[in-house]
py3Dmol code that shows the C-alpha trace and the ligand (Angstrom):
import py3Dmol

protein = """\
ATOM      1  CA  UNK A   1     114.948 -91.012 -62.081  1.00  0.00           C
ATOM      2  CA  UNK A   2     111.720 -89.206 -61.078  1.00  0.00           C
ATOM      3  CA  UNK A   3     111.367 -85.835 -62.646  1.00  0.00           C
ATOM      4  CA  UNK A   4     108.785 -83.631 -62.596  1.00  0.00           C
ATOM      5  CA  UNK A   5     107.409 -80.265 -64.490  1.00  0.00           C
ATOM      6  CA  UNK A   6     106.091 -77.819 -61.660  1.00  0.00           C
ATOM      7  CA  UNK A   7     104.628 -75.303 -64.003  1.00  0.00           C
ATOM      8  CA  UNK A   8     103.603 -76.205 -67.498  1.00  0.00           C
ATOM      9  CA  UNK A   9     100.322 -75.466 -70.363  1.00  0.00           C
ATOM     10  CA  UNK A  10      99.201 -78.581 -71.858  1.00  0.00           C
ATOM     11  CA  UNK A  11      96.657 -76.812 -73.819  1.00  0.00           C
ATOM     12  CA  UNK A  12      98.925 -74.285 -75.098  1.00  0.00           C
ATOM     13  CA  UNK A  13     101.333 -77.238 -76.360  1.00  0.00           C
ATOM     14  CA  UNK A  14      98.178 -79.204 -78.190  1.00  0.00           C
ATOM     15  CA  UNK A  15      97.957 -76.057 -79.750  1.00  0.00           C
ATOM     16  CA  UNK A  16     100.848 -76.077 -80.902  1.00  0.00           C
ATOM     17  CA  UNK A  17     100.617 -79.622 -82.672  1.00  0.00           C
ATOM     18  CA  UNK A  18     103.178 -80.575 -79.717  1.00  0.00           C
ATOM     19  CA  UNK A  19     102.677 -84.273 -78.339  1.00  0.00           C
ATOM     20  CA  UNK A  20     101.525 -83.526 -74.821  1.00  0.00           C
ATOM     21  CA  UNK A  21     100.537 -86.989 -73.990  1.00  0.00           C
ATOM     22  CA  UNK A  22     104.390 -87.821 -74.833  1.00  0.00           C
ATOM     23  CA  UNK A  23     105.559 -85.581 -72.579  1.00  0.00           C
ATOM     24  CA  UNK A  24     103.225 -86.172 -69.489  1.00  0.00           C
ATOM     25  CA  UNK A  25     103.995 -90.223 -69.779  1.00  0.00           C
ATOM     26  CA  UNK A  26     107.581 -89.116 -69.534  1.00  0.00           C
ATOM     27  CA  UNK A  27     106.903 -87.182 -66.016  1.00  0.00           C
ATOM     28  CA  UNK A  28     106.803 -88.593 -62.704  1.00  0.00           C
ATOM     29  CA  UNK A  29     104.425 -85.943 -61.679  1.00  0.00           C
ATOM     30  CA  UNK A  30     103.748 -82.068 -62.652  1.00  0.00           C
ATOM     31  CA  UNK A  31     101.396 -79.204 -62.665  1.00  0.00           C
ATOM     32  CA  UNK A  32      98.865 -77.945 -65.699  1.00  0.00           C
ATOM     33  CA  UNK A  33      98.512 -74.399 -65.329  1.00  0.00           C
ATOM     34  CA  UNK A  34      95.457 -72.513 -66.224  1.00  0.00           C
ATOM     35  CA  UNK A  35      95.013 -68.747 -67.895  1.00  0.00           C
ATOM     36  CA  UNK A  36      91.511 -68.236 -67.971  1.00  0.00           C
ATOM     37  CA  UNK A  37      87.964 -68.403 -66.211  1.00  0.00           C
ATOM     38  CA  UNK A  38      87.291 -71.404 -68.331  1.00  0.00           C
ATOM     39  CA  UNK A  39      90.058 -72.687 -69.710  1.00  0.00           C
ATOM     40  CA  UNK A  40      89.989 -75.559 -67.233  1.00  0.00           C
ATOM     41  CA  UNK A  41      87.020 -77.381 -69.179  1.00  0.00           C
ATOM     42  CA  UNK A  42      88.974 -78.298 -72.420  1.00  0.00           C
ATOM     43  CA  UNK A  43      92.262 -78.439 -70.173  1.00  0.00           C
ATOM     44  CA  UNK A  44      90.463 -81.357 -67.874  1.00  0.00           C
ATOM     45  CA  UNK A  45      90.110 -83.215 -70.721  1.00  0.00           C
ATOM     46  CA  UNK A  46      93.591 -83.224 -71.970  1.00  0.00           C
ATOM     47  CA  UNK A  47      95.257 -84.292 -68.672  1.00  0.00           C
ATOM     48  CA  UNK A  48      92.280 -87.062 -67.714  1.00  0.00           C
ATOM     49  CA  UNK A  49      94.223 -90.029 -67.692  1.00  0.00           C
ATOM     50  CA  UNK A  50      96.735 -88.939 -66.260  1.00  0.00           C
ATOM     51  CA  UNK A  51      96.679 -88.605 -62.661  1.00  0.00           C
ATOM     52  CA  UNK A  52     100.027 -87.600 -61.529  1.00  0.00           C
ATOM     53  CA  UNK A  53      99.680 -84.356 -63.444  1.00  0.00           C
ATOM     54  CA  UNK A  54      97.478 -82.117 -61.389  1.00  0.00           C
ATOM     55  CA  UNK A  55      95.331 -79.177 -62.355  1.00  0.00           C
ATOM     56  CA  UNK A  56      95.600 -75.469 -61.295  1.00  0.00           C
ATOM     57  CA  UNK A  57      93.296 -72.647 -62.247  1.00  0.00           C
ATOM     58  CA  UNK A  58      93.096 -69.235 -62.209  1.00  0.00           C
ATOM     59  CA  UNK A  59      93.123 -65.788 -64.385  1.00  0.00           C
ATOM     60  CA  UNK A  60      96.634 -64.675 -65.207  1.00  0.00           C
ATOM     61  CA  UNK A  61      97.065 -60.628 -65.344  1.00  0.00           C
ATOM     62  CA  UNK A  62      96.616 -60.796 -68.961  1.00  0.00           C
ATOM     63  CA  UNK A  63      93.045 -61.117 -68.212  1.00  0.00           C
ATOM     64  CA  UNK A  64      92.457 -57.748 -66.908  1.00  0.00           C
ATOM     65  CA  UNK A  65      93.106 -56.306 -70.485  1.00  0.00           C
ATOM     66  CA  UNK A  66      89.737 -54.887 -72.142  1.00  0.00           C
ATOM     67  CA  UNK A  67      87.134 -55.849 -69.052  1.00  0.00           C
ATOM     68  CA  UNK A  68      85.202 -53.725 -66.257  1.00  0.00           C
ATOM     69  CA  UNK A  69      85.350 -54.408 -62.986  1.00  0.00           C
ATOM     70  CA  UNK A  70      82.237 -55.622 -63.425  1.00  0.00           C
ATOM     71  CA  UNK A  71      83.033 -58.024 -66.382  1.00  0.00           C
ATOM     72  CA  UNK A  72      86.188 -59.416 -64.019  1.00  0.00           C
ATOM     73  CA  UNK A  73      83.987 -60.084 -60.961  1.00  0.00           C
ATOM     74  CA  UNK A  74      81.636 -62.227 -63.562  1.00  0.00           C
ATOM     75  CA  UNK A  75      84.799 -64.309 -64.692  1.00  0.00           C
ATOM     76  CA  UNK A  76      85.865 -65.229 -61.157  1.00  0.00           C
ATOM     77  CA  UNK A  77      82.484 -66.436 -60.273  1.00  0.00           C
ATOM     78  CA  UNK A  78      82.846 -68.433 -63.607  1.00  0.00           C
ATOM     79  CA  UNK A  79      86.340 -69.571 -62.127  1.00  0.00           C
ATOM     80  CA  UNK A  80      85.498 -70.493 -58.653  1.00  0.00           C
ATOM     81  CA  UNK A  81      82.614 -72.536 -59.914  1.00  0.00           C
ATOM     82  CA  UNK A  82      85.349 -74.512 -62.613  1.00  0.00           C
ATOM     83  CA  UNK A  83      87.518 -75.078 -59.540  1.00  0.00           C
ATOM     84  CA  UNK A  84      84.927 -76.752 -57.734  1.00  0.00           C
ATOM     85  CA  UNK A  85      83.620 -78.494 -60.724  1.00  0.00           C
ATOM     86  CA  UNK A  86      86.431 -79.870 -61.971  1.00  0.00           C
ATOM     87  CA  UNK A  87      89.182 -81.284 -59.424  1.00  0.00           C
ATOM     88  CA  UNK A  88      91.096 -78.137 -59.116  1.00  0.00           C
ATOM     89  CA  UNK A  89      93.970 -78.184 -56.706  1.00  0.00           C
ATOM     90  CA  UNK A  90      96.168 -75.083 -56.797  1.00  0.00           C
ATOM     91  CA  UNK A  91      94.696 -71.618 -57.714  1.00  0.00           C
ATOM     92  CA  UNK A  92      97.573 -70.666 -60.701  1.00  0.00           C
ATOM     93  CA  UNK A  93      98.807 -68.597 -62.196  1.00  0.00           C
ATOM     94  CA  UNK A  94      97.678 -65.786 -60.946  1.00  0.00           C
ATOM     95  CA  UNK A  95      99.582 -62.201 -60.031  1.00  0.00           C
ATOM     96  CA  UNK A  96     101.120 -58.658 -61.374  1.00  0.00           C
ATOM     97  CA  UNK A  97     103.173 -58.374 -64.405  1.00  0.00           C
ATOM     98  CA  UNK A  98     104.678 -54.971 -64.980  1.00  0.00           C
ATOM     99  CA  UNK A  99     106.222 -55.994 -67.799  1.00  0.00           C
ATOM    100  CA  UNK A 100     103.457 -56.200 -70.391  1.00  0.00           C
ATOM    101  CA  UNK A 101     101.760 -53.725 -68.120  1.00  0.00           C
ATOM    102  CA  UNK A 102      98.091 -55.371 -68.750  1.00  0.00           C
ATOM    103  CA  UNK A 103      95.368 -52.949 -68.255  1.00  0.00           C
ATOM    104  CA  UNK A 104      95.729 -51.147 -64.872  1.00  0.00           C
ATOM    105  CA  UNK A 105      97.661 -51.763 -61.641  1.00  0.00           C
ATOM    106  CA  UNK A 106      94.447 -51.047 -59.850  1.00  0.00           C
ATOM    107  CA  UNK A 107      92.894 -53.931 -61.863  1.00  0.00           C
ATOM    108  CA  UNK A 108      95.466 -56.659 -61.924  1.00  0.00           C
ATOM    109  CA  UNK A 109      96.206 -56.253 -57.874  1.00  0.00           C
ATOM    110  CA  UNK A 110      92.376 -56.654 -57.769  1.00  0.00           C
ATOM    111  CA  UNK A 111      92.105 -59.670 -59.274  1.00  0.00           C
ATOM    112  CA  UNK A 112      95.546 -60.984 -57.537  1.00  0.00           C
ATOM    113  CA  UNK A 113      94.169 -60.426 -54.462  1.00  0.00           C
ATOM    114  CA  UNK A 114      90.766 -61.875 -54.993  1.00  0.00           C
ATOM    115  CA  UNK A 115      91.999 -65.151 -56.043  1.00  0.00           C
ATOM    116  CA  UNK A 116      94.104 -64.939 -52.968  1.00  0.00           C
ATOM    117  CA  UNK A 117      91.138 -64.606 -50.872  1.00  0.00           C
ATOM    118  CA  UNK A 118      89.557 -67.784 -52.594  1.00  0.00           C
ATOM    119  CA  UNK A 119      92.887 -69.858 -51.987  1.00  0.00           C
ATOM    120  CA  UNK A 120      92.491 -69.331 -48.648  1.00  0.00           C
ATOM    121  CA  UNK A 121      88.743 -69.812 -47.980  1.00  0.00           C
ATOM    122  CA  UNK A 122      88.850 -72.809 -50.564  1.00  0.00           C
ATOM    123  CA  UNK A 123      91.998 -73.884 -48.422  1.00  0.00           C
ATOM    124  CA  UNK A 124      94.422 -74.681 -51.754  1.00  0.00           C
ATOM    125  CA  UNK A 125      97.336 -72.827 -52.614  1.00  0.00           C
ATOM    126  CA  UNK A 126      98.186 -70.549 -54.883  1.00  0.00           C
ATOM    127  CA  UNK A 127     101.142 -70.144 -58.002  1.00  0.00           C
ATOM    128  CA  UNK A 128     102.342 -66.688 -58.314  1.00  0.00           C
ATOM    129  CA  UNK A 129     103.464 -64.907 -61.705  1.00  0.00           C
ATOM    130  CA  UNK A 130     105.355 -62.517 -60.842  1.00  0.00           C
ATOM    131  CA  UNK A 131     107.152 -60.565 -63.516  1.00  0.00           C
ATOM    132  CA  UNK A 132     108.719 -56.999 -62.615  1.00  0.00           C
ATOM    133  CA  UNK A 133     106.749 -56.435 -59.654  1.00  0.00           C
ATOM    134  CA  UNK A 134     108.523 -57.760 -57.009  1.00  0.00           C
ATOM    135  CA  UNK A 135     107.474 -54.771 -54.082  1.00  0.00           C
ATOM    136  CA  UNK A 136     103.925 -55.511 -54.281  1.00  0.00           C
ATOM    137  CA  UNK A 137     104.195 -59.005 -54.876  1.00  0.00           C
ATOM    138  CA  UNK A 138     105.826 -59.265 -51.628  1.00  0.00           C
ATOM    139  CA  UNK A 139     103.473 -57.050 -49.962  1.00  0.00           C
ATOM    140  CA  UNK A 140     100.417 -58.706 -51.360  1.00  0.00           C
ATOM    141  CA  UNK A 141     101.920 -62.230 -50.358  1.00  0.00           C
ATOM    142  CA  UNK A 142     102.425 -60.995 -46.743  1.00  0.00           C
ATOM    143  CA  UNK A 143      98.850 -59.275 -46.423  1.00  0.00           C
ATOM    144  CA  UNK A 144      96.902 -61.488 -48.517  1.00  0.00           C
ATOM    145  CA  UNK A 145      99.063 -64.760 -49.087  1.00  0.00           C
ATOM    146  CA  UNK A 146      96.893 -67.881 -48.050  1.00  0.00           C
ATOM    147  CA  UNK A 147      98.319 -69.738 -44.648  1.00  0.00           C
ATOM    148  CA  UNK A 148      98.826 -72.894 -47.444  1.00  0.00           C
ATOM    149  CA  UNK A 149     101.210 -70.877 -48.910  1.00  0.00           C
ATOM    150  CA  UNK A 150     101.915 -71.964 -52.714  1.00  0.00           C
ATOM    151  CA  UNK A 151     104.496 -72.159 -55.616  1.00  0.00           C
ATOM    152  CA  UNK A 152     106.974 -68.377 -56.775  1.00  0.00           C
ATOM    153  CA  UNK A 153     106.927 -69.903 -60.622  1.00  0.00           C
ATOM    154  CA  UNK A 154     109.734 -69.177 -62.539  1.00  0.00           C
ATOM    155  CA  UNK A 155     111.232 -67.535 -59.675  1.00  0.00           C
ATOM    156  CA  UNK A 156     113.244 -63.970 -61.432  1.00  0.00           C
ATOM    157  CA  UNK A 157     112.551 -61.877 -58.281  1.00  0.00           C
ATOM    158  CA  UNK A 158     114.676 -60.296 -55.609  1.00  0.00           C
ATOM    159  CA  UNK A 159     115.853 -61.798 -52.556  1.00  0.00           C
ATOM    160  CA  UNK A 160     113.148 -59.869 -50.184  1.00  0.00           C
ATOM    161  CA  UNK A 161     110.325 -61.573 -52.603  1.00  0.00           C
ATOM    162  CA  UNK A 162     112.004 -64.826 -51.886  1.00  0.00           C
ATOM    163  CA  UNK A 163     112.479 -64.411 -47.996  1.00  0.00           C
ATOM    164  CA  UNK A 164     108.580 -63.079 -48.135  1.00  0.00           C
ATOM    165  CA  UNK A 165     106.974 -66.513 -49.910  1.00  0.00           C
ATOM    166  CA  UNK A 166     110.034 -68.788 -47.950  1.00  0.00           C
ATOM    167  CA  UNK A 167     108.502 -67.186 -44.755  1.00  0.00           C
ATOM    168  CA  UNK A 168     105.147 -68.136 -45.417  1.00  0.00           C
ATOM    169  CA  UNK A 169     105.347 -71.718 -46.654  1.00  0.00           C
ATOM    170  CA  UNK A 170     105.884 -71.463 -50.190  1.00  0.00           C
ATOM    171  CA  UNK A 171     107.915 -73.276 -52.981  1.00  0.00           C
ATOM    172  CA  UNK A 172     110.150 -71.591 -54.986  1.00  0.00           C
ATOM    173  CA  UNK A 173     110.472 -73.244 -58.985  1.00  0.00           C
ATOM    174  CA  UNK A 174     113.014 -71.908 -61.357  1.00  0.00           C
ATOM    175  CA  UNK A 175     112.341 -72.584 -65.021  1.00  0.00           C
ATOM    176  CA  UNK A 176     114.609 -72.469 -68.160  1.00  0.00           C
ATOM    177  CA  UNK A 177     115.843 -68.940 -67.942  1.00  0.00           C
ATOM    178  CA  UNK A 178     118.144 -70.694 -65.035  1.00  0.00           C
ATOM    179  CA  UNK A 179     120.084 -72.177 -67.928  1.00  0.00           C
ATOM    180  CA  UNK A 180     120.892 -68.660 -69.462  1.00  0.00           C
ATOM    181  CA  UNK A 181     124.015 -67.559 -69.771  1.00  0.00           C
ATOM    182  CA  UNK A 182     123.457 -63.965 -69.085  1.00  0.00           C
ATOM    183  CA  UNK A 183     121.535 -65.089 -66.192  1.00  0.00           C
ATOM    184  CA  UNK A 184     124.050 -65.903 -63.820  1.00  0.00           C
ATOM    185  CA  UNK A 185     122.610 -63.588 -61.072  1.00  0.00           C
ATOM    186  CA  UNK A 186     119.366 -65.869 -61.235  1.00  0.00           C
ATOM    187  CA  UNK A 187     121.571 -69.068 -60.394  1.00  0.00           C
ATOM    188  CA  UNK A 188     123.200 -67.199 -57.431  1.00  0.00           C
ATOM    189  CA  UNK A 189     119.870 -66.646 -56.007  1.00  0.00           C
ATOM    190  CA  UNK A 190     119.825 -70.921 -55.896  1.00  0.00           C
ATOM    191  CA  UNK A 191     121.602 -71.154 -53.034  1.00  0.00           C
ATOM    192  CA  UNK A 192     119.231 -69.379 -50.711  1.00  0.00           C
ATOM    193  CA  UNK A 193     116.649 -71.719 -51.882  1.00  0.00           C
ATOM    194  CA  UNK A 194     116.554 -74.327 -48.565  1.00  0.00           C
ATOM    195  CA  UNK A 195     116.268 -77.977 -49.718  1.00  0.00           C
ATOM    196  CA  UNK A 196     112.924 -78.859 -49.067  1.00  0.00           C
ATOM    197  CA  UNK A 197     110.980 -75.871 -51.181  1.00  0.00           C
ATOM    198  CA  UNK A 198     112.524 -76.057 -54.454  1.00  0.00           C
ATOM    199  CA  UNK A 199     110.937 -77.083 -57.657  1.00  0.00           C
ATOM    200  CA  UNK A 200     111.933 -77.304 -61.264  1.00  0.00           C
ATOM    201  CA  UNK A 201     109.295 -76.677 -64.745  1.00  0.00           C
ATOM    202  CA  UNK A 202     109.451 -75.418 -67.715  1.00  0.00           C
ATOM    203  CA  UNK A 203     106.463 -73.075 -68.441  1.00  0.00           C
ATOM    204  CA  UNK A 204     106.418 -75.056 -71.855  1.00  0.00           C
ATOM    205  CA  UNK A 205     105.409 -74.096 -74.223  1.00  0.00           C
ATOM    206  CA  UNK A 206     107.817 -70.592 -73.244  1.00  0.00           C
ATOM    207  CA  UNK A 207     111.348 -70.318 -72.450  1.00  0.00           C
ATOM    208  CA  UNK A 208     112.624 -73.513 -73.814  1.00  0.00           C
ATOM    209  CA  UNK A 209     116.036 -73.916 -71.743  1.00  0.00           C
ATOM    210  CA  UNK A 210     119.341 -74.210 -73.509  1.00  0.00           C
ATOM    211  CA  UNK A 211     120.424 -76.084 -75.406  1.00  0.00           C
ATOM    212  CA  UNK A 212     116.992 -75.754 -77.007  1.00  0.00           C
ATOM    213  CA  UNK A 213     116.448 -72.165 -76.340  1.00  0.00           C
ATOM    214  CA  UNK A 214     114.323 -70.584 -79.314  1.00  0.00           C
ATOM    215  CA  UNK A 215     112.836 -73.643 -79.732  1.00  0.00           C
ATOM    216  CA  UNK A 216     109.108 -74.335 -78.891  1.00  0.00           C
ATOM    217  CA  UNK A 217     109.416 -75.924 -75.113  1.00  0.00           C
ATOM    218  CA  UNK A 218     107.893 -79.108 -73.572  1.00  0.00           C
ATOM    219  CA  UNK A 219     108.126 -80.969 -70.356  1.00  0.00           C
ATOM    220  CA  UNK A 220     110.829 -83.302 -72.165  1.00  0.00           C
ATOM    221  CA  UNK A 221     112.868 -80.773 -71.703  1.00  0.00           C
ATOM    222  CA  UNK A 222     112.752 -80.004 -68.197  1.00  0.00           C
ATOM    223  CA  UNK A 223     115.826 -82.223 -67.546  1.00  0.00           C
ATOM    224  CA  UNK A 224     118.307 -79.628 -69.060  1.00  0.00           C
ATOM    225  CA  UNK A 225     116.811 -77.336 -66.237  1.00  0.00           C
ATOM    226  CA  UNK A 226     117.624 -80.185 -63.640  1.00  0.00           C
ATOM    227  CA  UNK A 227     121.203 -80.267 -64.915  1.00  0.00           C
ATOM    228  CA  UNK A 228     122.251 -76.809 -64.827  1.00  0.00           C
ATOM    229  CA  UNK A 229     120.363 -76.948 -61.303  1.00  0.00           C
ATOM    230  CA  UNK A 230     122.462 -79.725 -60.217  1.00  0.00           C
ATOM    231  CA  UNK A 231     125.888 -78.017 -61.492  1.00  0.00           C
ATOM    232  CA  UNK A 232     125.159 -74.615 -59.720  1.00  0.00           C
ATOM    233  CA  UNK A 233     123.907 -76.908 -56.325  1.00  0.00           C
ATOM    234  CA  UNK A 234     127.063 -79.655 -56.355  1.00  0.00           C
ATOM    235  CA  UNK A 235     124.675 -82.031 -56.370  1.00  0.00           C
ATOM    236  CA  UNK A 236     124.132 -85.433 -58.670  1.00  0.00           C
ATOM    237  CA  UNK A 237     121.696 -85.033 -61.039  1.00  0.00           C
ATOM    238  CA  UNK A 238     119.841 -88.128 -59.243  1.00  0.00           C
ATOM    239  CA  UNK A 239     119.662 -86.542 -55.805  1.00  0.00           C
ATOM    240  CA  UNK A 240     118.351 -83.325 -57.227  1.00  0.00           C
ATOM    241  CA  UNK A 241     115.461 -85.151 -59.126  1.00  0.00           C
ATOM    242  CA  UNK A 242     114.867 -86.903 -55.516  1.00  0.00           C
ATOM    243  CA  UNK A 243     114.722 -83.872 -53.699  1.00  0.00           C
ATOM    244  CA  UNK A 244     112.409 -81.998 -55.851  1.00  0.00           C
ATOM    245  CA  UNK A 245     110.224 -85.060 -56.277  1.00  0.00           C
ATOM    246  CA  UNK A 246     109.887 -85.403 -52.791  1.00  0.00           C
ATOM    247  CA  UNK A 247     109.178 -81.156 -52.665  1.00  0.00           C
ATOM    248  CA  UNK A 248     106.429 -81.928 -55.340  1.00  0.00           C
ATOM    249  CA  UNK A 249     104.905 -84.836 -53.324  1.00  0.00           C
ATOM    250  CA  UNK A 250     104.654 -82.381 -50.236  1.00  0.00           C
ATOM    251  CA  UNK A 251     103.305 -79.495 -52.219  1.00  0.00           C
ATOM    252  CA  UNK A 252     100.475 -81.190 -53.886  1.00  0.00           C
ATOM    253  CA  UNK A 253      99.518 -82.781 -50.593  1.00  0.00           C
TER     254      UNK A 253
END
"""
ligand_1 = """\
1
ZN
Zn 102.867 -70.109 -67.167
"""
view = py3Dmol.view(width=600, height=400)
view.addModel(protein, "pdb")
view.setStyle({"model": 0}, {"cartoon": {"style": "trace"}})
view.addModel(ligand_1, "xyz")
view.setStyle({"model": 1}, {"stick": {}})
view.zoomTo()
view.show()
């Protein structure tokens, strides 16, 4: 069976002391995320030999907290050059969370936006964070949204986010908070999902899914993700993983 992670931080999970290399032999393909202007040069090296995990890059909306305008407009020239530099194919994660509330709106829909504009000039696509701000999330994807479109990661939004990215190419990938029980809301939402844009991930080293919720997550663990997909879908286990490999194929092409 081919399974992939859509969304995961190899760094994060070195870091950790958890065995990365294990868990990206184990994947048929997936996606190392990026946080930071520069994160991408220690990241490169941990995912070199392994070319069916590809890189993204980008400054989440944590990075707005303590710098100027000024000082964020240095880091994404810092950025763009690393995504040139080093094999960069999606610009992610990037976007607005309202829940940790990271320095100002005004500043994190800045630097949302301007990554947005550099997906689309660079032509790659982009993977949104979105995390309780779905209304300007789905304006900013309609206004801004590059014509590649991109990846919703761990998709938690409304409907009306969902139609916005479906409309405009992108992917929509549900990590282990699908596998919640309180969460049953979240798996409804599966259904509107068409067949050809979903994608599984963890976000590992967060949000392990059950049954190892509140434990420290990998990629390994993606499959209990893929079964609880699978259950809520009526679908074999085996034609789910072929679906969203074929969904990842398409995505990183
Ligand atoms: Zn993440």
């Amino acid at each position: 069976m081919k399974i992939i992670d859509s969304h995961f931080h190899a760094q994060i999970l070195v870091e950790k002391g958890l065995d990365a290399e294990k868990a990206m032999s184990f994947l048929s393909g997936g996606i190392d995320i990026g946080c930071s202007a520069d994160d991408i040069i220690e990241r490169s090296k941990i995912t070199k030999n392994f070319p069916h995990i590809k890189r993204a890059a980008a400054m989440g909306p944590w990075e707005v907290e303590n710098r100027s305008m000024e000082e964020l407009e240095r880091q994404l020239t810092i950025l763009f050059s690393n995504v040139e530099k080093y094999n960069v194919k999606f610009i992610g994660e990037a976007g607005l969370d309202n829940y940790w509330k990271y320095g100002t709106v005004e500043s994190q829909e800045f630097l949302f936006i301007r990554q947005m504009q550099y997906a689309e000039k660079s032509g790659r696509r982009i993977i949104i964070h979105n995390r309780e701000a779905d209304k300007r999330t789905e304006e900013i994807i309609r206004e801004y949204g590059p014509s590649k479109g991109g990846i919703i990661h761990c998709f938690s939004g409304s409907l009306d986010v969902m139609r916005a990215a479906l409309d405009r190419g992108y992917y929509i990938s549900y990590a282990g908070n699908l596998t919640y029980k309180a969460n049953q809301s979240l798996r409804d939402t599966l259904k509107y999902v068409p067949e050809d844009r979903l994608l599984l991930e963890t976000d590992a080293p967060y949000l392990a899914p059950v049954p190892m919720r509140g434990k420290a997550n990998t990629p390994l663990y993606v499959v209990h993700t893929y079964s609880c997909a699978a259950e809520v879908l009526n679908l074999k286990v085996e034609e789910l993983s072929e679906r969203v490999y074929s969904n990842f194929l398409s995505v990183c092409g």
